[in-house]
N, C-alpha and C positions, 0 to 999 in steps of 0.2 A: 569794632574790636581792635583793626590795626592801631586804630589813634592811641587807645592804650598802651599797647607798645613801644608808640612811637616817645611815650613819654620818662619809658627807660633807656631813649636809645643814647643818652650822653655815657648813662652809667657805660652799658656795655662797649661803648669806642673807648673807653679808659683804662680796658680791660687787653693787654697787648696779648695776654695768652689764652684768651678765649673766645671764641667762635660762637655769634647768634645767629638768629635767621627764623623770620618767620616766612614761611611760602604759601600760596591760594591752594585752590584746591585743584588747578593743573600741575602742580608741584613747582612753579615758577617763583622766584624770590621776589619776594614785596616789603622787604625789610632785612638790611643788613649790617654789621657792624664791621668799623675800622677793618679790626684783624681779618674777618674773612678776604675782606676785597685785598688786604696786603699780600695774603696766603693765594690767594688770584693772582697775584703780578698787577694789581691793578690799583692806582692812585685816586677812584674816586669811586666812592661807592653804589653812584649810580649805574657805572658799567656792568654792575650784576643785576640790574631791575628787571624783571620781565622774563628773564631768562631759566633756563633748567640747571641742574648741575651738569647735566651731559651735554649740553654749549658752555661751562665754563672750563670745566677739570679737563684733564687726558681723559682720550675716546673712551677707555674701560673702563676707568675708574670712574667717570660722569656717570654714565650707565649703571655701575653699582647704583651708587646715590641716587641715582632719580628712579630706580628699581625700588630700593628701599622707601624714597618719598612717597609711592604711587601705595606702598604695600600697607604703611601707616593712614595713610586716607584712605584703601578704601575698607579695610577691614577696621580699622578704626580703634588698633590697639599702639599701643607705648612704645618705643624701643629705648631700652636704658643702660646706662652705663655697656657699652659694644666696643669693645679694645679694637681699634682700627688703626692698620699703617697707612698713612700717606705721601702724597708725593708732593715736597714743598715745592717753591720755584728754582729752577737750575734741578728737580729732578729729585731733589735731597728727600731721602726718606724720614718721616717721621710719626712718632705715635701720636694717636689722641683717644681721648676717652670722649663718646659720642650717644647724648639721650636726643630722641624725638619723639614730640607729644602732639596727639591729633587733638586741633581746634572744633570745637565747636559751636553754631549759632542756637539760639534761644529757643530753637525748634528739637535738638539734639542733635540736628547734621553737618558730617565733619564736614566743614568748609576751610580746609588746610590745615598746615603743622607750627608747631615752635620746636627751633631744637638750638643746641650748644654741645661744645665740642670744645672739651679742654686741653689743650697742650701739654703732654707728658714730656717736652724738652727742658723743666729749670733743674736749676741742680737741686737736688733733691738733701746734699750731704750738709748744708745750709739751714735745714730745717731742723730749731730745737729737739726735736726727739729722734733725729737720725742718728744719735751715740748708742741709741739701745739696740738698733737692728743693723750697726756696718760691720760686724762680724755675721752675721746672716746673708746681708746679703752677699760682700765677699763670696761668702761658702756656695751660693744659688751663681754667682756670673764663674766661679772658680771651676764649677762640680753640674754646669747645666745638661751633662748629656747624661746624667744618673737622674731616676725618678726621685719626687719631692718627698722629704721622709719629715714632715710634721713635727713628728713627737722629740724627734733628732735637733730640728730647727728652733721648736719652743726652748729646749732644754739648752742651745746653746745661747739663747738671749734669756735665761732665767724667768720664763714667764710661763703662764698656760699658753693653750694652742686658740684660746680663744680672745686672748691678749695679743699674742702674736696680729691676727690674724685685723686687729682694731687698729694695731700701732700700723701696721702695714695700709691698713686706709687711708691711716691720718696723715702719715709723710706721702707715699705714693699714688695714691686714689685707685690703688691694685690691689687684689688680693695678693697673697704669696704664690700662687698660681698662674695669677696672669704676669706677674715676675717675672717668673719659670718662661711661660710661654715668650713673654715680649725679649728675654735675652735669647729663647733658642732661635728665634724669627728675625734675632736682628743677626748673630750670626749667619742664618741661611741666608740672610740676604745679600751680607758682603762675599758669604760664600760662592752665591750664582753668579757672580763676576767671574770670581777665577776657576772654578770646574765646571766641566759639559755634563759630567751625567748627574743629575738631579739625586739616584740612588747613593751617590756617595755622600752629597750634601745632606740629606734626610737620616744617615749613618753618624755623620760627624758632628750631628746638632742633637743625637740623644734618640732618635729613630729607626728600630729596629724593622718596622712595616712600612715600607716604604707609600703604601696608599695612607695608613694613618697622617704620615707627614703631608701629601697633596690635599686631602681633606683637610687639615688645621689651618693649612697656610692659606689654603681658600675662604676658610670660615673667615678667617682675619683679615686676610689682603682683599679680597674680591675675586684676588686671579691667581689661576694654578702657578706652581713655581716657574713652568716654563713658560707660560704667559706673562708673566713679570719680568724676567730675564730680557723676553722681546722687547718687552714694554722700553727696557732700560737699554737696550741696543739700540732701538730704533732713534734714541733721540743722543742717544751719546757714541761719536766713534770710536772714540779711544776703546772700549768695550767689544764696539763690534769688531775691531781691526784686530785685537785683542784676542777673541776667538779665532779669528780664521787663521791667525798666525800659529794657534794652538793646534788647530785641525790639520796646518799641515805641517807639523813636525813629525 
């Protein structure tokens, strides 16, 4: 089965904004393309052979992923399209759009995964049909701490809500929801730099329940808002030094 793979691996190293990877069925990588290993820090892609996500990524976020790998084998279902932030190299966050599909052999037992991971970084206002929706979306980065009012948003791009809802695939591979969610999560996340209590940032990004806000950012990051925060202290001072200068004025 890998050898078939192996025989779209040109395609996918040609691909700068997307992420392959087939893994066995200890969840270890046995095939990878360009961009993952680049998204690694790493120059050759055999440095990811053999290995888990949780030996290649940061300690928690490896552990998400090979959590999630373990959960696709062994139950033996899909995961598609999962709007996920991550953490490029130097730390930089960013999104992707992430399916993984369980392999199986001639007998029906999963014996690993395929999955890809597309890059939510191009510009997106480059895309022929981004004139119909940059008055939209303006109004969603302008207006993100108010709930998503559909009928409001069709009406402002002259479409139904199920047009809307198409054109929004086709330019961002988002719904208008996960729009919603991926601007409130990118502010919370510049936000947890510069404030200490998380309930203000969950306030200021459109979150009146402040558990509601821990729970999404979890669904989406892997780690609570204040484990993220750590996450981005512990490897950056400027940040940490940042804090404690705060804590003691």
């Amino acid at each position: 089965m890998l050898e078939h793979f192996r025989l779209l691996e040109p395609v996918f190293d040609a691909m700068p904004d997307i992420v392959f990877f087939v893994k066995d069925e200890e969840a270890r990588y046995a095939l990878v393309n360009r961009a993952l290993a680049s998204r690694c820090g790493l120059k050759e892609k055999s440095g990811l052979l053999g290995k888990t996500a949780e030996e290649v990524f940061p300690q928690r976020f490896g552990r998400i992923y090979t959590a999630q790998d373990r959960s696709v084998i062994a139950q033996g279902n899909a995961m598609i399209d999962q709007l996920e932030l991550h953490l490029y190299p130097a730390r930089q966050p960013g999104w992707c759009m992430t399916s993984k599909q369980p392999l199986h052999d001639a007998h029906g037992n999963v014996v690993g995964l395929a999955g890809i991971s597309r890059d939510l970084q191009a510009d997106e206002s480059t895309h022929p049909a981004y004139s119909r929706l940059a008055a939209v979306v303006q109004h969603i980065q302008c207006n993100f701490v108010q709930p998503l009012n559909m009928p409001h948003l069709a009406s402002m791009a002259n479409m139904s809500i199920a047009q809307l809802e198409r054109y929004f695939h086709k330019v961002f591979h988002l719904t208008p929801r996960q729009v919603l969610l991926k601007t409130r999560l990118d502010a919370a996340t510049a936000l947890l730099v510069t404030h200490d209590k998380v309930t203000d940032v969950a306030a200021l990004c459109g979150y009146t329940d402040h558990s509601a806000f821990t729970r999404q950012f979890k669904a989406t990051v892997g780690l609570t808002p204040t484990e993220y925060r750590a996450l981005l202290r512990s490897h950056n001072p400027v940040i940490k030094n940042a804090s404690v200068a705060r804590s003691s004025q």
